[in-house]
N, C-alpha and C positions, 0 to 999 in steps of 0.2 A: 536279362537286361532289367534293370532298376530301373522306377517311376521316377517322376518329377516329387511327384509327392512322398516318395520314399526317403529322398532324399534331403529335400526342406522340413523332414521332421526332422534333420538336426537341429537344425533353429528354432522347434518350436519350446514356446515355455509358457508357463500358466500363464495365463489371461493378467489375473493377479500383481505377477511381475513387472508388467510393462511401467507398472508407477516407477519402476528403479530406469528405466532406458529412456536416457536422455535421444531426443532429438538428434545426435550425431549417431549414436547408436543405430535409433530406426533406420535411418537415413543409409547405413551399413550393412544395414539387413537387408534393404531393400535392391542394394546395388550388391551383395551377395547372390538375389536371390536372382537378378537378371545375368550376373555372370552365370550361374548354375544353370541360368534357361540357355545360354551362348555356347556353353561347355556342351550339354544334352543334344540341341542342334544341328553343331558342326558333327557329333558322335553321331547324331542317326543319319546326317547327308554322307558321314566319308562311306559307314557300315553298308549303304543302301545304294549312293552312286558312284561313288570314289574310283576313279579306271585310269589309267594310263594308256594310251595309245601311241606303237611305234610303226614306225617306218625306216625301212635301210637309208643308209646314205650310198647314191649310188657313185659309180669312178664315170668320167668326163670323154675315155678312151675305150675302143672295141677291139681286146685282144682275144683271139679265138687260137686254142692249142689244141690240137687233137694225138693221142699219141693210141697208136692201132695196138689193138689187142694182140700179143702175141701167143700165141695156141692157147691162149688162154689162160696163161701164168703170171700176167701182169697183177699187180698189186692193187692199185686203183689207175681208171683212167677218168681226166680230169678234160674237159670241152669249155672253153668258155667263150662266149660270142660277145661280143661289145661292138656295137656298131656306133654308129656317127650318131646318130640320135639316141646315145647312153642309153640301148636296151640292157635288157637285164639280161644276165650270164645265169648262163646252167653248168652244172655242175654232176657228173655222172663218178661215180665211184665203185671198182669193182673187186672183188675178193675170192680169190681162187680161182678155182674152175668156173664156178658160180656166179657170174658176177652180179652186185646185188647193189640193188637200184636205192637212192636215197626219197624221201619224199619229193624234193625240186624234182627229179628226174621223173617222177610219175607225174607231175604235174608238166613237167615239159612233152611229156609223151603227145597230150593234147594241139600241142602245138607244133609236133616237132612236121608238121603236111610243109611247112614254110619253107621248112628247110631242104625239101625234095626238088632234086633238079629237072624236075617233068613243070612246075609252076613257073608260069612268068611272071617278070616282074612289073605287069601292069595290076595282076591278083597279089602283088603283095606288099603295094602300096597302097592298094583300095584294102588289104584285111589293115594295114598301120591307122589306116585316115578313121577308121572305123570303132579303132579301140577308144576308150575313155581313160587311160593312164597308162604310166608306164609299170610293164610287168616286172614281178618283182621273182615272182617263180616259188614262193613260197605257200603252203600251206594254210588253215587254219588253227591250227594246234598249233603248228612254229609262232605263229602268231601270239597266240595264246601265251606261249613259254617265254616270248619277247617279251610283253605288257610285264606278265609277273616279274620274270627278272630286272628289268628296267625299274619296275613300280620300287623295288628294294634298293635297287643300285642310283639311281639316276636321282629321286626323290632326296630336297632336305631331310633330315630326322624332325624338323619341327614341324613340316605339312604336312605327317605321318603323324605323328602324335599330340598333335596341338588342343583336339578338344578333351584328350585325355590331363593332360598337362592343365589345363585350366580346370577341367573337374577335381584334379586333386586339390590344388591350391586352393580353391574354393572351399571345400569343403575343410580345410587346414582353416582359412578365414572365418567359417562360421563357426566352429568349435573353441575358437581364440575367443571369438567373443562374446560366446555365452558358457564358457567354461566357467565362472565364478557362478554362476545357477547350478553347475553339476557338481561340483568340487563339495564331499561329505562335508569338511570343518565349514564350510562356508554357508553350504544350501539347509546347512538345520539354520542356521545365524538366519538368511534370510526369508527361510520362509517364517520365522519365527516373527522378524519385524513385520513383514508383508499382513502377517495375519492380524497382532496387533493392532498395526497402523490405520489398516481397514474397520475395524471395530471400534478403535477411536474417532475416527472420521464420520461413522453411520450414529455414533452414541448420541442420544436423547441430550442428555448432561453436557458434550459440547456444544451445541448451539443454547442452551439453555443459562450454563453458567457465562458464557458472554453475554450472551442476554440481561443480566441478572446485572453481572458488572457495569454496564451502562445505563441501567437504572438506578442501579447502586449509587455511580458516581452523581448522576443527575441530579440525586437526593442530597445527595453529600454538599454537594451545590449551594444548592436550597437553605441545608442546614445549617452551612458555615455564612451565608449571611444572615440568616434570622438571628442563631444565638451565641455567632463570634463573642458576645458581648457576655453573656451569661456565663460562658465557660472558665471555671478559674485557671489558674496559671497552670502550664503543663508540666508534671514531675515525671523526672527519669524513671526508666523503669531497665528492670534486666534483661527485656527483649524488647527494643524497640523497630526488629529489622521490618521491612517495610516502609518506613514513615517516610512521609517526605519531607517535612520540615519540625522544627521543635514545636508549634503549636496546633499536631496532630493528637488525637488522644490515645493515652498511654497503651492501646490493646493497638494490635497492627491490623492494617488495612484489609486484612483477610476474615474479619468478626463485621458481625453485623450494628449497624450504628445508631446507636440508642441516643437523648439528648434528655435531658432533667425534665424540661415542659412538657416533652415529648416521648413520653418512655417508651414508646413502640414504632417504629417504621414498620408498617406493614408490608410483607413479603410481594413483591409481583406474582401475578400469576403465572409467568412465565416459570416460574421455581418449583413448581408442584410437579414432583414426577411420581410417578406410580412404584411401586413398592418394586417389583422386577428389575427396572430401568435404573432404580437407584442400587440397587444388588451386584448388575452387569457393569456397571458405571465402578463400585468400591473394589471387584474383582478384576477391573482395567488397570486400575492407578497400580495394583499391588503384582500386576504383568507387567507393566513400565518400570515398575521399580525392583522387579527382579532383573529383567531385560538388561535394563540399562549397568547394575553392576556386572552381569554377568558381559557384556559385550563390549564395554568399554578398558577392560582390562589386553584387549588385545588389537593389533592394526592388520589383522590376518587379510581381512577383505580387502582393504585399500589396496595395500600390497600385491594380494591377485590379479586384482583390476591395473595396476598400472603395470605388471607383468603384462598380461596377455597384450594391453594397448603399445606395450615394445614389442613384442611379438608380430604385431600386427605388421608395426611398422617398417621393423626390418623384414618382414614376410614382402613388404610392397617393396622397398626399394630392390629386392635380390630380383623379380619379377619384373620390375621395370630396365633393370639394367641386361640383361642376356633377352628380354623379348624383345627388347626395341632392336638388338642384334641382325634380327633373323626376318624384320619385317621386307627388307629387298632379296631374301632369299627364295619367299614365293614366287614362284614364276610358271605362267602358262607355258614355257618350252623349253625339253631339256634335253641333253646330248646323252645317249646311254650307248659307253664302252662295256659290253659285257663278258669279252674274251669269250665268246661260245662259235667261233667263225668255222670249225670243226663240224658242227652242227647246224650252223645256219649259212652259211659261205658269205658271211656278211661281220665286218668287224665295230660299224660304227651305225649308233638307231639316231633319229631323229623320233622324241616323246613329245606329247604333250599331256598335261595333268587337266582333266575338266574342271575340279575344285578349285583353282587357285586362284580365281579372280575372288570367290566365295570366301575363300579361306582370308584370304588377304583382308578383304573387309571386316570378317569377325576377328581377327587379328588386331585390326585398326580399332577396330571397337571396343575391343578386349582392355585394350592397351590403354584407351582413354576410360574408361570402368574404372582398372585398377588406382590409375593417375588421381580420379574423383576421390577412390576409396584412402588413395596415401596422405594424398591433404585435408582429412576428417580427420587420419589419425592424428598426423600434424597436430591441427587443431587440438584432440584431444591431452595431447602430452601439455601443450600450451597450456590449456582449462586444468588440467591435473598438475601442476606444477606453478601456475598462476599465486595460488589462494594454497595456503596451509588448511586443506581438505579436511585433515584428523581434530579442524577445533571447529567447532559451531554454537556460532550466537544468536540466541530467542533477541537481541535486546530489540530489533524491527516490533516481535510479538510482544513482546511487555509494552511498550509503547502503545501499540494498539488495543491491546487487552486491557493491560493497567494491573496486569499478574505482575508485578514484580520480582518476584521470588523465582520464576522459570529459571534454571541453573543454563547456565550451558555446559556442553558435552563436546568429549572428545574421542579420539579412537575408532576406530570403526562404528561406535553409533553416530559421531558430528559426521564422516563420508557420507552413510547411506544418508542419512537429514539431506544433506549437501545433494547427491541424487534426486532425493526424491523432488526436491527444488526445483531443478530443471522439467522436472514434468507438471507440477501444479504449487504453487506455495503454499496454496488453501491448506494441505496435506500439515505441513509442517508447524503452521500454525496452529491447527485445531488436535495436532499431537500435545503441542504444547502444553494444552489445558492440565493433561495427566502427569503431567510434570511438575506442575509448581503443588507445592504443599497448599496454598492457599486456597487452591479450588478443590482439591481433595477435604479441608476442613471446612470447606461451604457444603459442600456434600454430604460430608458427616453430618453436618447442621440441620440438613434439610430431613436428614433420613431418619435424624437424632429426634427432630420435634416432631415427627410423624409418628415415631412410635413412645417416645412420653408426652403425652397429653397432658394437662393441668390433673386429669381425673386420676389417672394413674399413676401423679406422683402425691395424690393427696391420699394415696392407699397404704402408700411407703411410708407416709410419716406415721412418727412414734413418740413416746412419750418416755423421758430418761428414767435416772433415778433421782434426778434433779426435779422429776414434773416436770421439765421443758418440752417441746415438743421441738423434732430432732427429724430429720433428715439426712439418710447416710443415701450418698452416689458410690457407686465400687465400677470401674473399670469400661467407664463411657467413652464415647470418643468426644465425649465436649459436655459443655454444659447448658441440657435443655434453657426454652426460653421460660419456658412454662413454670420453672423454679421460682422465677422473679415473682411470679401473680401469688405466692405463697404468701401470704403478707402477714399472717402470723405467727411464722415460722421464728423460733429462737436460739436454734444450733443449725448451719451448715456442713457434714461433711462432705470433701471430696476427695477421694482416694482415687491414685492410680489414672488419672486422668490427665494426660501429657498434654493436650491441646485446650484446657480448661481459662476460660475467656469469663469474666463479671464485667456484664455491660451498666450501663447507666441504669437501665431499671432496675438494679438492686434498691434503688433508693425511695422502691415502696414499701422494702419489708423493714418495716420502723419497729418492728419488735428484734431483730437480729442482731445478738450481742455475743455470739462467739461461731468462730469458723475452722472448721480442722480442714487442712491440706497436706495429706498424706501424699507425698510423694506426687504432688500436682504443684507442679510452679505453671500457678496461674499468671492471666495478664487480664490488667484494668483498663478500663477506660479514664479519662482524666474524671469526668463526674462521678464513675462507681469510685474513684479513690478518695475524692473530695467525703462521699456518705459514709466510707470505712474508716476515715480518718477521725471522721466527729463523733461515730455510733459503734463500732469495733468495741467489747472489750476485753477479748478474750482468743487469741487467736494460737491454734497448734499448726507446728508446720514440722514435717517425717520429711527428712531429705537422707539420697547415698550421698552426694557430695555439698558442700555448703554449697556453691554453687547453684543449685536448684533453689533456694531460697529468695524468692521474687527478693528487688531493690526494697520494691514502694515497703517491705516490711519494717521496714526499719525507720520510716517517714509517717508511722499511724501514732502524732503525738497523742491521745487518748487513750492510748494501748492498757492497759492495765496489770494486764496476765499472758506470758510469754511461756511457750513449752518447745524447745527445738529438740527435736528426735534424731540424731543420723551421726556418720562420721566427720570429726573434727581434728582427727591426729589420723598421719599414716606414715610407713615409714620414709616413702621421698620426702616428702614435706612434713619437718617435724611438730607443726603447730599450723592447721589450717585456719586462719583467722576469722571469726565474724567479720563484718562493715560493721563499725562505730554507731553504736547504740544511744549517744548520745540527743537523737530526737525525742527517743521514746523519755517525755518527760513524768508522764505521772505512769511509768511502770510501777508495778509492786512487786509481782510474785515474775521471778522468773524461773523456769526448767529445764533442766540440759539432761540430756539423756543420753552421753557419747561416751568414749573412750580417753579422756582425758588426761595430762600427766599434770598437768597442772591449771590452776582455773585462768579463763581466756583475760587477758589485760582488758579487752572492750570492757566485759562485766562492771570495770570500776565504772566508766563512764555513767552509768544508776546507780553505781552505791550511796548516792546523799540521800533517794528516797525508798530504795528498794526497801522493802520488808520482809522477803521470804526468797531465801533461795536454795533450790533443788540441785543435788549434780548426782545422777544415777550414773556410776560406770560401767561399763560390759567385763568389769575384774584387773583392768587396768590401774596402776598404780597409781596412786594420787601423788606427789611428790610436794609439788612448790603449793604453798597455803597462804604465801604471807600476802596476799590477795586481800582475805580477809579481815583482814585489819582496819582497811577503809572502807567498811560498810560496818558502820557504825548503827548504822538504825534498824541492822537487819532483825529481826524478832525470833523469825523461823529459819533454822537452817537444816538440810538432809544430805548428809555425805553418804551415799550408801552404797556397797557394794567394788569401794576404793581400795581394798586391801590395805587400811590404815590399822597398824599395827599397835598405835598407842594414841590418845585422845590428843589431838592438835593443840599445840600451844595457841596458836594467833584465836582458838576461840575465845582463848580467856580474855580476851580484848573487846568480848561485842557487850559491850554495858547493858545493851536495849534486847539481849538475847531472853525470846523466852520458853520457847522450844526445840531441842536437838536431839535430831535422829543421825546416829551414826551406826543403820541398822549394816548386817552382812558385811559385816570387815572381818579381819582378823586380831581384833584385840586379845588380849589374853588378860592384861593387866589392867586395871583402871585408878592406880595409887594417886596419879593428876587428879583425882576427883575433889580435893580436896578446896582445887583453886578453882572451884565452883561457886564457892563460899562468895566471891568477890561479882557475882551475875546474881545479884538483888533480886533478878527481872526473870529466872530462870524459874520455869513450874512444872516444864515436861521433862524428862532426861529418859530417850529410847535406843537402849543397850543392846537390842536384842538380834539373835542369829551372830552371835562373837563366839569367841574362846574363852569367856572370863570362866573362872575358876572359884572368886571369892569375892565378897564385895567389903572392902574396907571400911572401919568404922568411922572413919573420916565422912564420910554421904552424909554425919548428924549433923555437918556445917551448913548442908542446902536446906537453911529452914522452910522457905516456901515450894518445896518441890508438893508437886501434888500429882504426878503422873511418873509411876517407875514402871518400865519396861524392859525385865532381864531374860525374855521365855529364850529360849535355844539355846541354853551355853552350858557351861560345866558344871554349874551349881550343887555344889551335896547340903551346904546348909545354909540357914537364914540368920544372922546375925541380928543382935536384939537392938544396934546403931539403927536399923531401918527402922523400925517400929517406933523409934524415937520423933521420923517427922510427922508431929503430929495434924500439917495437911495434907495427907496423903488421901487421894481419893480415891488412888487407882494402882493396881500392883498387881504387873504379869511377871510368874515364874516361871510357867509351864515348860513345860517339856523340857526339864532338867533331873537331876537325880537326889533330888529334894526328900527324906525321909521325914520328918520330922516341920510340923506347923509349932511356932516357938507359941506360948502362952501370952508372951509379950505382944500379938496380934490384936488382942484384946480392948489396946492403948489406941489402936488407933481406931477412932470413935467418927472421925470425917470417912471412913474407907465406905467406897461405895459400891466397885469393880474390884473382887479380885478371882484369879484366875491363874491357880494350881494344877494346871491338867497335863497329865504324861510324864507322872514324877511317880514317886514308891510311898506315897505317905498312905496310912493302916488307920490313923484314927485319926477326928480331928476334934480336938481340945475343946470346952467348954466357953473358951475364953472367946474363939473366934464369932459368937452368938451375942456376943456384947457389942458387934460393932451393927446397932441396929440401924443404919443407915445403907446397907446395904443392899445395891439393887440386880447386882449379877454376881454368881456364884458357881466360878468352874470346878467341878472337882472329877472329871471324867478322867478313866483311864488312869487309876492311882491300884490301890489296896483295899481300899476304904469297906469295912464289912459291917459297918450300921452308920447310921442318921442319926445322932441324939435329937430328941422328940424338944429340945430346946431352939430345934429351925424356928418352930413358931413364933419365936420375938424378932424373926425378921420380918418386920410386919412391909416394906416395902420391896419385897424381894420380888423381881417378874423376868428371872432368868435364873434358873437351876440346872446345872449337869452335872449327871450322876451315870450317864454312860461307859461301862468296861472298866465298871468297879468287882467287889465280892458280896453284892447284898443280896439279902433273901427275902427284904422286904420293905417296905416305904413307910414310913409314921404315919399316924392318920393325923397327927397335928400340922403336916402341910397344909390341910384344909384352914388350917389357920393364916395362911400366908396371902393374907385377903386382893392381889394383887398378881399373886402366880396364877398363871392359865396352864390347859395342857402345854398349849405351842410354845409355852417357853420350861415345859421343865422334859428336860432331855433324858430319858430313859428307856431302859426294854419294856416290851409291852408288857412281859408278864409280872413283870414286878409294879406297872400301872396296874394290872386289875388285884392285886395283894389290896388295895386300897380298899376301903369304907363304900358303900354306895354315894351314901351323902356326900364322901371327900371330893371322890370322882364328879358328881355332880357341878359340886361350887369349881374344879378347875376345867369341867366344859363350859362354863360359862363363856360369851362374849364377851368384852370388854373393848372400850376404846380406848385405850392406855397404852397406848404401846412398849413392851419393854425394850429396855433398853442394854444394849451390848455393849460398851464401852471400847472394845477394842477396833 
C-alpha cells in the first residue's frame, strides 16, 4: 500500500516554480490534495472495516414434510418444520446407504430434544420464551459464504470501488496539471526563465538602475528649468528613439545628461556597484536576450497549458455527470438473491453494508470537491481566452520606470510574463530592466567609467605624425566620461563603438578639431552639437551602410574636411544616396572611399567651394564624370583605383585644377595629355601604377608642371619632350624598364627629386650632376656599377639610394655632399665601410636638417 506522501509527490515541483502557479492553480492543488486524502481514507476504511452482513428472509407458513427412509435407498430426505411463529425449517439430505447429514442438520441435532414426543408442551414454550431470535439453522461458515457472496452480488459497483475511482481521477488531475513542469520541450523552457527571472529579481543593478532613473529624472527636472533658456534650438538626429518631445537633446534619454554651465552631473551613489555585480548584471541582459529570441519563436507552452486546463475540464464534467448517478445507490440495506438455495436452503438474504452511510458522505463530499475544482477551471479557460496571453506589454513599467524602450514580447515568453503576473508583478517589472537597451547602456556606462579612469586614458594618448596628440578607442561599449576632462586632446578616434554618445562636456576640449568614427554612429547631445558645429574641422566617418552615418553630419556648417569610408552602390539599390550636403558650407577637401559608378549628384551641392576632392574605388568602374564639370574651383582631384582606361575629358574643364592623381587605373594611353595645355593652373600630373607604355611629346605643352609621377607602368624609355619642362622639380620613374638616363636630364636645372629605382639602367650620365639642386636621388635596384665621383657638386643632396645595384665601391667624394648623413644614404654595409675614415666620419655626423623625400 502507497503513502499519502507517495502519492502527493506527484504534485511536487521546485520551490522555484511556484512564481508560475497562479492562485487558481494553488487553489487546485490544494483541493487535489484533499480529494487524494478522501480517496486514501475511504481505501483504508473499506480495506480495514468494509463487511456485509446477511440474514435469510424467512416464509410466513410452517410446512413440515417428512418422507421415511426406505431401506435406505432414498435419495435425499428433505423435513421442514414451519410453524405459526415462522421458525426456521430444517433441512436433512441423504445419499445412499449412507445417509449424509448437511451442516443445518448438525446444527439441528442440537435442538432436535423439541421435537421428542416424551417433552411437554409447557417445556417447550418456556425453551421458545427463552430464545433471543428466530433460528435460522445455519452455520458460521454458511454465514461467512453469505456475506461474501452477497458483498459481490447485492453491492453497487460504485460502493465497491469508489475510493479506488476517486484515487485514479485524482491522480489523472494532478498530473494534468503540473504536466507542463514535466514535459522535456517545455520544462528546459521553463526552468530556463525560472532561473533567469530569479537572478534578475535578486540583481544589485535592478534596484539600482531604478534608482538611478529617478534621480536621473529629478535632475533632469532641475536642469530643464535652469537652462531651458541656454539650450539652442534642437537638431534632428538619426536616432532620436526615446525622446519625448522635439526640445529633448539630440542623445536619447538613456546617456547621461550633461548641460554647457554644467558639464557634469554627478553620478548618485546609488550607481556605484562593485566590479562582480556589474559582471553578473552584463552576463543577465546577454541570458535575456538569448532567452528571449530563443523562446519567442514558438507558442509550445501556452498551448500545453491550455491543453491540460481542457483536460481538466472535461476530466470534471465526465466525473460530475455518472457520479452524481450513483449517489442514491448507496444504501444501508440490500436484498441479496444469490441462487445458492441448494447449499444454503434459503433463496432470498436480507444485507446490510456498515460503509454506506460513510461512503455516501465521502461521496457527497467528493462530488462537491470536484464541482469547486470544475468552476476554477471554468475560470481558468475564461482567464486563458479573456486577454490574447501570447502578447505582453511593459508599457505599465515604462511608465513607471521611464525605460522607454522595454519591447514587448510575445509567444511563450509574453504567457509565462502573463503567469508570473498573477503571482507578484514586482517579478515582471524588475525583469523588465534586462530588457530595455537603455539600462543595459547605463550599465556599460557605469562599468565603462570604472575601469577607464581619466589616468588610464591619458596613458593611451599619443602623438601623430601630425604632432597632434591623438586618442584611439577600438571596441568599447560607450564612451568613457573621463574622455571629456582631456582637454588638450586634438584627434578623437572611435572605432567599433555601436552605443557611442558625446555629451555636452565635450565642450571643454577647446583644442579638438578632428574626430574619426569608424563604424560608430554616434549620438549628440543638442549642446555637444552646438561645440562640433563651431570647432569640428575635420571629421572621418567608416560606415557598411550610409545609414550609419549620424544626420547631425551633415548640419557641422564649419566642417572643413570630409572622409566618408564604406559602401554607397549595391546591387538592390543602384546608387545609395548621401543626404544633401549642402549645410556643409565652408567644406573644402572631401573623401569618398566606396565603390562608386559614378560620382554621387549631392557632391555638386559644394562644388562652388570645394577644393579638393578624393574618390578611392575598391576597382569599380567609374563611368559617369560629367559631375566634374561643376566644380570649377576644385584645385586637387584623385580618381584612383577606378579602372579609367583613358584620362577624362570633363577634367579638362577644371581651370582652377592644380594637382591630379589618376593613380591605379588602367590607362594605357595618355595621347589626351595634350589638352592639359589649356589647365594654366596644373603643377602636379600623378600617372603612376597605370599601363602607360610611352609618354607623348605633346607633355612639352604643360609648361608649369613641376611634379611628374609615372613609377609602375611600362616605360622602356624617356623621351627628351620631358626634359623640356624646364619647372620640373620632381620626376618618379621607378619601377619601369627604363634602360637608358637621356643626357637631356641635364636641362633640367630646377629638378630636385628624382627617383629611378627598379628600372635596368648600367650607368648614369654625367649630365644628370648638373642638376645641382637636387635633394633626393633614387637609383636603387638598377645595373648601376660606379658612382661618377662628380655626386660631389650635388652639394644639397640628403637622400641617396644606391641599394641592389653592381657596385664594388662608394666615392670618397660623397664626403663632399655637405648635407647627406648616413640615415639618408641607402646602401649595403659593406660598400659603407669601402669608404674613407674621415668620409664616414662627416656622414655620422648629426645634423638638424632633415632630408627630405619628396615622394
Amino acid at each position: 500500500m502507497f503513502t499519502l506522501a507517495e502519492v502527493a509527490s506527484l504534485s511536487d515541483i521546485q520551490p522555484t516554480y511556484r512564481i508560475l502557479k497562479p492562485w487558481w492553480d494553488v487553489f487546485m492543488d490544494y483541493l487535489a490534495v484533499v480529494m487524494l486524502m478522501v480517496a486514501i481514507f475511504a481505501g483504508t476504511m473499506q480495506l480495514t472495516k468494509d463487511q456485509v452482513v446477511c440474514l435469510p428472509v424467512l416464509q410466513s407458513t410452517v410446512n413440515s414434510k417428512v418422507q421415511p427412509d426406505t431401506a435406505g435407498k432414498a435419495d435425499f430426505t428433505t423435513v421442514e418444520t414451519t410453524t405459526a411463529q415462522e421458525e426456521p425449517s430444517v433441512r436433512t439430505v441423504s445419499l445412499g446407504s449412507a445417509p449424509t447429514v448437511t451442516p443445518d442438520i448438525l446444527s439441528r441435532a442440537t435442538t432436535s430434544s423439541q421435537y421428542q414426543p416424551t417433552e411437554s408442551g409447557q417445556e417447550l414454550k418456556k425453551e421458545q420464551k427463552d430464545s433471543s431470535g428466530r433460528k435460522t439453522n445455519l452455520d458460521f461458515q454458511q454465514y461467512v459464504f453469505i456475506n461474501q457472496m452477497c458483498y459481490h452480488l447485492a453491492l453497487p459497483w460504485y460502493s465497491k470501488y469508489f475510493p479506488y475511482l476517486v484515487l485514479i481521477h485524482t491522480i489523472i488531475l494532478i498530473v494534468s496539471s503540473n504536466f507542463w513542469f514535466k514535459y522535456p520541450k517545455t520544462c528546459s523552457k521553463i526552468e530556463h526563465f525560472v532561473s533567469i527571472l530569479g537572478k534578475c529579481f535578486e540583481s544589485p543593478w535592478t534596484t539600482k538602475a531604478l534608482s538611478e532613473t529617478a534621480c536621473e529624472d529629478s535632475e533632469e527636472n532641475k536642469q530643464r528649468l535652469t537652462g531651458a533658456q541656454s539650450l539652442p534650438k534642437y537638431v534632428s538626429t538619426s536616432s532620436d528613439e526615446g525622446s519625448p518631445s522635439a526640445s529633448t537633446p539630440m542623445i536619447t534619454k538613456s546617456g547621461f545628461k550633461f548641460s554647457a554651465d554644467k558639464p557634469m552631473i554627478e553620478i548618485p551613489s546609488v550607481t556605484i556597484l562593485d566590479k562582480k555585480d556589474g559582471e553578473q548584471a552584463k552576463a543577465l541582459f546577454e541570458k535575456v536576450r538569448k532567452f528571449r529570441a530563443h523562446v519567442e519563436d514558438s507558442d509550445l507552452i501556452y498551448k500545453l497549458y491550455v491543453g491540460q486546463t481542457v483536460i481538466k475540464t472535461v476530466k470534471f464534467i465526465f466525473i460530475l455527470c455518472y457520479t452524481a448517478n450513483f449517489v442514491n445507490t448507496i444504501s444501508f440495506e440490500h436484498i441479496c438473491n444469490p441462487k445458492v438455495e441448494h447449499l444454503i436452503g434459503y433463496t432470498q438474504f436480507e444485507c446490510t453494508h456498515n460503509m454506506a452511510y460513510m461512503l455516501k458522505k465521502l461521496l457527497i463530499s467528493y462530488i462537491s470537491l470536484i464541482c469547486v475544482y470544475g468552476f476554477i477551471c471554468l475560470y481558468t479557460l475564461f482567464w486563458l481566452f479573456r486577454i490574447p496571453l501570447k502578447e505582453y506589454s511593459f508599457e505599465k513599467v515604462r511608465e513607471e520606470s521611464s525605460f522607454s524602450d522595454i519591447p514587448d514580447v510575445k509567444n511563450d515568453f509574453a504567457f509565462l510574463l502573463h503567469m508570473v503576473d498573477q503571482y507578484d508583478q514586482l517579478y515582471s517589472k524588475r525583469f523588465g530592466v534586462f530588457l530595455s537597451e537603455v539600462s543595459e547602456n547605463k550599465l556599460r556606462g557605469i562599468s565603462l567609467n570604472h575601469e577607464w579612469t581619466y589616468e588610464k586614458l591619458r596613458q593611451h594618448v599619443s602623438r601623430n605624425a601630425q604632432d597632434k596628440q591623438e586618442l584611439h578607442l577600438f571596441m568599447l561599449s560607450g564612451v568613457p566620461d573621463a574622455v571629456f576632462d582631456l582637454t588638450d586632446l586634438d584627434v578623437l578616434k572611435l572605432e567599433l563603438i555601436p552605443e557611442a554618445k558625446i555629451t555636452a562636456k565635450i565642450s571643454q576640449m577647446t583644442n579638438l578639431q578632428e574626430l574619426h568614427l569608424y563604424h560608430c554612429p554616434a549620438k549628440v547631445e543638442q549642446t555637444a552639437f552646438s561645440f562640433l558645429r563651431d570647432h569640428l574641422r575635420c571629421l572621418h566617418v567608416k560606415f557598411t551602410d550610409v545609414a550609419e552615418i549620424p544626420a547631425w553630419v551633415y548640419l557641422l556648417k564649419t566642417l572643413r574636411e570630409l572622409y566618408l569610408i564604406g559602401n554607397l552602390n549595391s546591387e538592390n539599390n543602384k546608387m545609395i544616396g548621401l543626404e544633401s550636403l549642402r549645410e556643409l558650407r565652408h567644406l573644402k577637401i572631401l573623401h569618398v572611399k566606396s565603390n562608386l559608378t559614378k560620382i554621387p549628384p549631392n557632391i555638386t551641392d559644394v562644388a562652388p567651394h570645394l577644393t579638393k576632392l578624393v574618390i578611392h574605388n575598391d576597382g569599380t568602374k567609374l563611368v559617369v564624370l560629367n559631375s566634374l564639370k561643376k566644380m570649377t574651383n576644385v584645385a586637387e582631384l584623385e580618381l584612383q583605383n577606378c579602372e579609367l582606361e583613358r584620362i577624362p575629358h570633363a577634367i579638362f574643364s577644371l581651370s582652377n585644377l592644380q594637382e591630379l592623381d589618376l593613380k591605379s587605373n588602367s590607362i594605357r594611353t595618355i595621347e589626351e595629355i595634350i589638352s592639359f595645355q589649356h589647365l594654366k593652373r596644373l603643377t602636379c600630373l600623378k600617372l603612376w601604377h597605370n599601363k602607360i607604355v610611352s609618354i607623348p611629346s605633346s607633355i612639352t605643352h604643360i609648361k608649369n608642371l613641376e611634379s611628374l609621377y609615372l613609377s609602375n607602368n611600362k616605360l622602356e624609355t624617356l623621351p627628351a619632350a620631358v626634359f623640356s619642362l624646364q619647372k620640373l622639380r620632381c620626376l618618379d620613374v621607378s619601377y619601369n624598364s627604363i634602360a637608358v638616363i637621356p643626357v637631356e636630364i641635364g636641362l633640367l636645372q630646377n629638378l630636385q627629386h628624382f627617383h629611378i629605382t627598379g628600372n635596368k639602367v648600367d650607368v648614369l650620365p654625367k649630365q644628370l650632376f648638373k642638376c645641382v639642386k637636387l635633394r633626393t636621388l633614387s637609383l636603387g635596384q638598377n645595373c648601376i656599377t660606379s658612382i661618377p665621383d662628380k655626386v660631389s657638386q650635388l652639394l644639397q643632396l640628403t637622400y641617396l639610394e644606391l641599394k641592389g645595384n653592381c657596385l664594388d665601391r662608394l666615392p670618397a667624394t660623397l664626403g663632399q655632399c655637405q648635407l647627406l648623413r648616413k640615415s639618408g644614404l641607402i646602401v649595403e654595409d659593406h660598400l659603407f665601410d669601402t669608404l674613407p675614415s674621415e668620409v664616414k666620419e662627416v656622414l655620422n655626423q648629426d645634423t638638424s636638417i632633415p632630408f627630405a623625400n619628396g615622394i
